[in-house]
N, C-alpha and C positions, 0 to 999 in steps of 0.2 A: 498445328494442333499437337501438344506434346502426346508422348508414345501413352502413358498412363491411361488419359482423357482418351484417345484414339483406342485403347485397349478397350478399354473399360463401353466406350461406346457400340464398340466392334461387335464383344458378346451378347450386348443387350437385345443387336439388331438381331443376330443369330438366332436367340433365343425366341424372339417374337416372330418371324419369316417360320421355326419350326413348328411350335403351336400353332402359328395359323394351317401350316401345311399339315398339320396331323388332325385339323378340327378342333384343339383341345379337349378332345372325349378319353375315356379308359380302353377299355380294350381294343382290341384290332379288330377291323371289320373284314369282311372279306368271304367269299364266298363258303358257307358249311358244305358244300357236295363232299362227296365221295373221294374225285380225283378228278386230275385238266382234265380239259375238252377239249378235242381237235383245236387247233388257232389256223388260219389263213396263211400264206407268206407274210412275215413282217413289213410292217412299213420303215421308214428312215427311221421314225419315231423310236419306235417297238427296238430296232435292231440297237439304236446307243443306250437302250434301256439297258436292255439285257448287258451290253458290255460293261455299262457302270457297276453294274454285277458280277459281272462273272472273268472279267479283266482288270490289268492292272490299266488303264483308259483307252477310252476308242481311239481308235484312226480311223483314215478315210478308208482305207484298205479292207478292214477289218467289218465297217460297216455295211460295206457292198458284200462282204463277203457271205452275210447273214442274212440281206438282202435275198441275195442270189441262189437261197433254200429255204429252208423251214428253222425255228428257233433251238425244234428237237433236232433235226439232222448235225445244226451246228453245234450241238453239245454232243451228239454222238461223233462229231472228226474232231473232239478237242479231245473228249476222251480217250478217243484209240490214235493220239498223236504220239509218237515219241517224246520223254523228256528231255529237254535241251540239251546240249554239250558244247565248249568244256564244263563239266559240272563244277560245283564253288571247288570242290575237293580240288579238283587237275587245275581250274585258273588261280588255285593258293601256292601249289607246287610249281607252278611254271614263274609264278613271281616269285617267290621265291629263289628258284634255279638264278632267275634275273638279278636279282637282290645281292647275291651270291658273287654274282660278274666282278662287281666291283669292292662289296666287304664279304669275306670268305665265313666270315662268324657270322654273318647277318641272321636277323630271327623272324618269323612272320608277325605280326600286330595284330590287335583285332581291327582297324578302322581298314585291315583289304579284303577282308571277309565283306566290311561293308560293301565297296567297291564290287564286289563279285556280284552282289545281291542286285543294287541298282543295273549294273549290266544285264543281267539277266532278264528283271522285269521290267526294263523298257524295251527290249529287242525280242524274248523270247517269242517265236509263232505258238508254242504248246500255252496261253496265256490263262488258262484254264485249272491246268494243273498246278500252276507256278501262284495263281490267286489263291486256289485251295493250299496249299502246302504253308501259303501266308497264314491262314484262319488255324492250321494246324498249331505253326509256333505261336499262338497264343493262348493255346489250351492246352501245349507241351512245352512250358516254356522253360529255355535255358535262358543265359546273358551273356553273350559273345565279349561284351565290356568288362564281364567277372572276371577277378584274376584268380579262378581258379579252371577255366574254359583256354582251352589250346586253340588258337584261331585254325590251324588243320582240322580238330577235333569238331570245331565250330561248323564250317564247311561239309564234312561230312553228315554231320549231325543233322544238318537242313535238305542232304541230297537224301537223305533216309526218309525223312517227311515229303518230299519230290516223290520220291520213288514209290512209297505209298501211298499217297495222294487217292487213287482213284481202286486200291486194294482190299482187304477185308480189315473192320477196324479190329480183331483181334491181332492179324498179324504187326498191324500199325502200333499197338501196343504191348507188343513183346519184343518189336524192335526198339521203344522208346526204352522201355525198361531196360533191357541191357547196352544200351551203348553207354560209354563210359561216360560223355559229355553230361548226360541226367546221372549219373551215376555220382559224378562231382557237383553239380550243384546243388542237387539235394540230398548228402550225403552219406548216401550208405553204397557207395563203392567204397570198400576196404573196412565194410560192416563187422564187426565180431560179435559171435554169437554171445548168450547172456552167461555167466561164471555158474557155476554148482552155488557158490554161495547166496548166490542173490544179489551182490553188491554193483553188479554190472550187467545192462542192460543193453539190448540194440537198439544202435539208432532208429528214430520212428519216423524222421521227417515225411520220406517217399511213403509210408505205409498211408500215411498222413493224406497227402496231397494228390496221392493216384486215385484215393477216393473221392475228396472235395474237391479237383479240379480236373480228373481227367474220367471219370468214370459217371456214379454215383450223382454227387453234388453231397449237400448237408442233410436236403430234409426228403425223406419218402416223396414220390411224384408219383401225380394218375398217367394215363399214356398222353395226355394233352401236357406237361408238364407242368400243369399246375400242383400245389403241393397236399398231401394229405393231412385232412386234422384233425386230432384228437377230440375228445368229447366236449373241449373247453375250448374249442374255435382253431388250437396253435398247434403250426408246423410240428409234423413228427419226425424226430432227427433218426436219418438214416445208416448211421453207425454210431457208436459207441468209444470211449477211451479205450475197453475190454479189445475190442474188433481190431484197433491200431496196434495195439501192444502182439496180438495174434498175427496179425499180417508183417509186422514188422520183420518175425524171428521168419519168415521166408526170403525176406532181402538179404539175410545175411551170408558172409563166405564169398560174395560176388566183389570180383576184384580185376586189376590190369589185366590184359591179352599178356600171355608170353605162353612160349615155343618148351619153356622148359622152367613152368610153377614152382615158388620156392617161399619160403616165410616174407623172402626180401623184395621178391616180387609181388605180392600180396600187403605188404604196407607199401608199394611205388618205388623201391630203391631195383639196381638195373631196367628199367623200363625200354622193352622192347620199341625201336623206331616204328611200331603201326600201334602201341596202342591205343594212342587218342581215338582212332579211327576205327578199332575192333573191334566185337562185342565183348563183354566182359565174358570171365570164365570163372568155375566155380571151385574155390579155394575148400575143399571138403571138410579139412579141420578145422573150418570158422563156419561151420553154417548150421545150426541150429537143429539140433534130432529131439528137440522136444517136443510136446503137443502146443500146435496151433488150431487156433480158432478165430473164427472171425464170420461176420455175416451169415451165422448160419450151419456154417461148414466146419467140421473140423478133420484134420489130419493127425493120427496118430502120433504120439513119440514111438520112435524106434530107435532100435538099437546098428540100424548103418543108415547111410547118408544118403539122401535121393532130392539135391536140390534141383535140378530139371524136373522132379517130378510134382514139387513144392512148388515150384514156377506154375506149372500147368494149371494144377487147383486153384490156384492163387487168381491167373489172370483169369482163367475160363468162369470162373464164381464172380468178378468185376465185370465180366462182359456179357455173362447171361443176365444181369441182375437185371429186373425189370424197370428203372430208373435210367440205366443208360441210355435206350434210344432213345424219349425224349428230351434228358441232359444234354443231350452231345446233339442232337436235331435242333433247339431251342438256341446252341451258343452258336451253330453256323450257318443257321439263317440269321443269326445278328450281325455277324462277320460280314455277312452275301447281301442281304437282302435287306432288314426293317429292325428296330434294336425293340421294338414291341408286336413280333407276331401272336395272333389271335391262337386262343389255344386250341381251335381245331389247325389251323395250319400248322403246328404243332404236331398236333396228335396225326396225320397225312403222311408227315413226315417219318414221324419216331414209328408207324407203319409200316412204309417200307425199310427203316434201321431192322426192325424184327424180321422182318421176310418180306424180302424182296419181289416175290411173285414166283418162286422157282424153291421156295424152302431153306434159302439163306438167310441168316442173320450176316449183319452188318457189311453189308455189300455196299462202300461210299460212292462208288457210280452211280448206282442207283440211289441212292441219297442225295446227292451232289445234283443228279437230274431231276427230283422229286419236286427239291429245294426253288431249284430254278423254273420248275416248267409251273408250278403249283399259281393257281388264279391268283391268289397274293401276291405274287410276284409280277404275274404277266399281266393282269388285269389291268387298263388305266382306268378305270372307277375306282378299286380297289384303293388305287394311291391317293387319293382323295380322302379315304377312311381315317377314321383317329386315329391316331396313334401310329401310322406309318410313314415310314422313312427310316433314315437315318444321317448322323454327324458323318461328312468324310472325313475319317481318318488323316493327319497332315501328310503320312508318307505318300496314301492313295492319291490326293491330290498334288502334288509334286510328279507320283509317276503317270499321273494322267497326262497333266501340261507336257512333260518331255516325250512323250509315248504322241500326242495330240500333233506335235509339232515337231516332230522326224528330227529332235536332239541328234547330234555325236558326240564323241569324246574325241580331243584332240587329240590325246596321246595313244587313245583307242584301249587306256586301263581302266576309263569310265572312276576316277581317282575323284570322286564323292565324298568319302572317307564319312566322320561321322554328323548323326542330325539331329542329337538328342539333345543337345543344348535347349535353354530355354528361350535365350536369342536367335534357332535356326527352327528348325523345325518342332523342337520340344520331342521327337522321336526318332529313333534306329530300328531298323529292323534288327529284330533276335535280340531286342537291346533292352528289354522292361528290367524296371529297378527291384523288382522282385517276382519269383513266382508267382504273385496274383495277376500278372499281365501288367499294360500298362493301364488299365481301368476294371474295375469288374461286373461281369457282366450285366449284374441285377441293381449298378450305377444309378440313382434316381438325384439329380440334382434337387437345390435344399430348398426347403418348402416354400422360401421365398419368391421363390422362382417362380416363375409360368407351369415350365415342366413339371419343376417338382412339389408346386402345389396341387396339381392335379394324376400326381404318382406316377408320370411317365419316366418310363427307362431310358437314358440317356449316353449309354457305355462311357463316350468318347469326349461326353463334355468332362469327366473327369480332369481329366489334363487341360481344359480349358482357363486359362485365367488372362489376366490383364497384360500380362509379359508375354506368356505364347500366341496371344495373337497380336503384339507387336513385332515380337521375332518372324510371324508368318509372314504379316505384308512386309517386314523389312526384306525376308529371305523372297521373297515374288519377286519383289522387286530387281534386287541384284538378280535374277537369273532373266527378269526380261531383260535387263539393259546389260548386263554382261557376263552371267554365266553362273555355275554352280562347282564348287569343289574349287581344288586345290587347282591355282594358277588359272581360274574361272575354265579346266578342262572339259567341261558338260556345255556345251551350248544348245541353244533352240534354231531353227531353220523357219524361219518367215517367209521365202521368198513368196507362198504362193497368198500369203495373207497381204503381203503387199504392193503385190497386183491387181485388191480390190481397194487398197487406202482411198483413191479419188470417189471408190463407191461403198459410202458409210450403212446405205441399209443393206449392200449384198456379204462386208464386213460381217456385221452383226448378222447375218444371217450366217455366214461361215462358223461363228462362233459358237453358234446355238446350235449347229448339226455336230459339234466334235466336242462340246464341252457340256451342256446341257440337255442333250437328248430329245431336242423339238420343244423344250418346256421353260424356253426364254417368257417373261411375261414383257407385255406392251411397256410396262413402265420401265425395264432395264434394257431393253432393245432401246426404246426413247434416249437414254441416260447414254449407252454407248454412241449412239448416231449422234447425239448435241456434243459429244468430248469429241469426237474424230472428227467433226468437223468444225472445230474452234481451232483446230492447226491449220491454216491457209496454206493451200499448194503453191508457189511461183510458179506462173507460166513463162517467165523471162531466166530467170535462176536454176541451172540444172541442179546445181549442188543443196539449194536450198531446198528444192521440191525431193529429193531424194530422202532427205534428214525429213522434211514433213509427213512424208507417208511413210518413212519408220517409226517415227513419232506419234503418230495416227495409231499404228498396229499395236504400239506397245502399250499405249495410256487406253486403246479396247480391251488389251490382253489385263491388263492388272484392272479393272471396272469388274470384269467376269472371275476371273480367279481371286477376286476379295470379295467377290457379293455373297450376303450370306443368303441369295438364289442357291446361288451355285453351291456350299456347302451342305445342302441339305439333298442327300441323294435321293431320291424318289423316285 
């Protein structure tokens, strides 16, 4: 079947497996209470539920692990787990150091930034933290691929979203804002403020996009995040051209880290050895002492400089607005959970964003737990409801199989390098081709569609087309029969799957507890059992029956990781 025909078929199945699995209905069904209800011990079921959630993919490990307490206990030792080490930062420098051995000039790349990233999230135990810090970079996103992003800078920039993960989201957002790496891609590091005359104005990009994509959104929201509207049915927009050009002259002045600020350090010339990696600091005589306004607020012009305290009003007015908890509840339950939650599982949500039970606003522990423990999530009625689920993401599924199936790297640098080809995976992490992510969020495929004649939100079919799911099963493939990356260094570890090849329904049963979460249906269990055993074992041939029940494992392995079963998380 050529790759086009095979593409082109691939999506349609996709598409028709998710309609059926969402009901074809509008909104999200799901339980209106208050908040969870006690749940039992998880079953097998329940526990790879939750991981396809809340991990980069189950193991067996991982499952018993969840098993062996409660759903909440397990989110409460993923939350108080330490973050991984070495962080991307120390495994960029040590290659580096490496790199070094042999060419003395050598420089770092972005595709080992890659590298750091898959090492991480197939081995990390904190798996929790390291999935949320993922849903991060796609609501703070930089391009490790841009060539204006220091692959050190890169690394650090993602150990920042690590390391706030499960923090408060204002301080999550005043670390994004000053690190240099958002500084450079949306640029107003090295901002100057606007001339006496008028003729010069500050850059607006980040004024821009803190509000439309990390804060706020575009249109006024109720706490369910549904939008508000005006007398004539339509969305009421949430800020103004006025509000950007006010918020803007706050970004300005913010420039390189150095030890000893100067004109020339403040346009990038001597740049201090850490400042990819530093927060920026505030060049006084570029930063705006005029009056701003914006949302509401304004700050006086005066006559000295207080950009620290222009920062303050600035983000503390983006994070009280009452739009942000359910903006930023709404995009990470579609990252975690269902890419159309119900807007009371919404408004649960963006509940605890405002106060956690203790008087905090935006406590993502408690968010992150809300998200996950909320009937919507746990319920298996629930997943039956219209409109839930979701597309997995190509990277999530790739780190599942290697995560599933106790991968190594041969050389142990985990040398992946990059995936965003439209022949490989069609995605990188930290790698979207713009600040909108690599889809956005309120995504509706077009009306022709199943989906999107019935206005469901689709994030992830975005990026779906005819080529990237040729590039998908081409890339499965090569990594069952021989590897992933550079000199095929990623492999997969079958041994214990084929030790069940002679027994095809305990196979398929293997398959369905580590890849599907108990939610194999009869007709793909059937479909792997009739292909594993159309390889005949020799009972006379040692060498033949060996290559058989490798064969057996692998042509199970690529049935289930191309079924658009299996891409449809539920």
């Amino acid at each position: 079947m050529g790759g086009r025909i095979m593409g082109r078929l691939w999506t349609s199945l996709v598409l028709a497996l998710f309609l059926a699995a969402c009901g074809g209905g509008g909104g999200g069904g799901g339980s209106t209470g208050t908040g969870p209800a006690p749940i039992p011990p998880p079953t097998e079921a329940e526990a790879g539920r939750l991981l396809s959630q809340a991990t980069f993919g189950a193991t067996d490990a991982d499952i018993e692990q969840v098993r062996a307490t409660t759903i909440e206990a397990w989110i409460r030792s993923q939350i108080s787990a330490p973050a991984s080490t070495p962080t991307h930062q120390a495994f960029l420098e040590t290659r580096l150091e490496e790199l070094r051995q042999t060419t003395p000039t050598a420089q770092l790349f972005p595709e080992l930034f890659y590298d750091s990233w898959w090492r991480t999230a197939v081995n990390s135990p904190d798996q929790l933290r390291q999935r949320v810090a993922f849903a991060y970079s796609q609501i703070f996103v930089i391009s490790a691929g841009s060539d204006v992003i220091d692959p050190r800078g890169a690394g650090s920039y993602y150990d920042m979203l690590t390391a706030n993960a499960f923090g408060n989201y204002r301080d999550l957002l005043q670390a994004v804002t000053l690190h240099p790496m958002m500084g450079r891609y949306l640029t107003y590091l090295g901002n100057v403020k606007e001339d006496a005359a008028g003729t010069r104005t500050p850059d607006e990009n980040y004024a821009r996009e803190v509000m439309q994509l990390m804060t706020i959104g575009l249109f006024q929201l109720n706490t369910d995040g549904t939008p508000k509207l005006d007398l004539n049915g339509r969305p009421v927009a949430a800020y103004t051209q006025a509000d950007i050009s006010g918020l803007a002259r706050v970004f300005t002045g913010w420039s390189w880290y150095s030890p000893t600020p100067t004109n020339n350090t403040f346009f990038g010339g001597a740049r201090d050895p850490d400042s990819a990696i530093r927060p920026m600091i505030l060049y006084a005589q570029y930063h705006s002492t005029s009056q701003k306004s914006f949302l509401g607020v304004t700050i006086p012009a005066s006559t000295t400089v207080d950009g620290p305290g222009d920062l303050k009003v600035a983000l503390d007015t983006l994070f009280n607005h009452p739009n942000t908890g359910p903006f930023i509840s709404r995009q990470l339950i579609q990252r975690l959970v269902t890419s159309n939650p119900s807007p009371t599982y919404v408004q649960r949500v963006a509940g605890v964003f405002n106060n956690n039970g203790a008087g905090v606003r935006g406590d993502m522990a408690a968010v992150i737990t809300a998200i996950l423990m909320d009937p919507e999530a746990r319920s298996a009625s629930v997943a039956s409801d219209p409109a839930y689920g979701k597309l997995r993401e190509p990277v999530l599924r790739m780190t599942h199989m290697l995560r599933a199936f106790n991968s190594t790297s041969t050389t142990g640098k985990w040398q992946v390098r990059s995936t965003s080809a439209s022949t490989s995976l069609g995605q990188s992490p930290l790698n979207a081709s713009s600040v909108f992510n690599f889809w956005r969020p309120g995504y509706v495929p077009p009306a022709t569609t199943a989906l999107g004649g019935r206005s469901l939100a689709a994030p992830e079919f975005q990026i779906v087309n005819e080529v990237t799911n040729a590039g998908y099963v081409n890339t499965i493939t090569q990594v069952v029969n021989t590897g992933l990356g550079v000199n095929n260094d990623v492999r997969l570890s079958t041994s214990n799957e084929i030790l069940l090849a002679e027994k095809p329904d305990q196979l398929a049963d293997r398959l369905n507890r580590v890849l599907l979460s108990g939610q194999m249906s009869a007709a793909l269990r059937k479909r792997v059992i009739d292909s594993v055993s159309s390889y005949a074992v020799s009972s006379t041939d040692a060498n033949q029956a060996a290559q058989a029940r490798t064969n057996r494992v692998k042509a199970a392995l690529l049935i289930v990781m191309t079924s658009p079963e299996y891409l449809v998380q539920k």
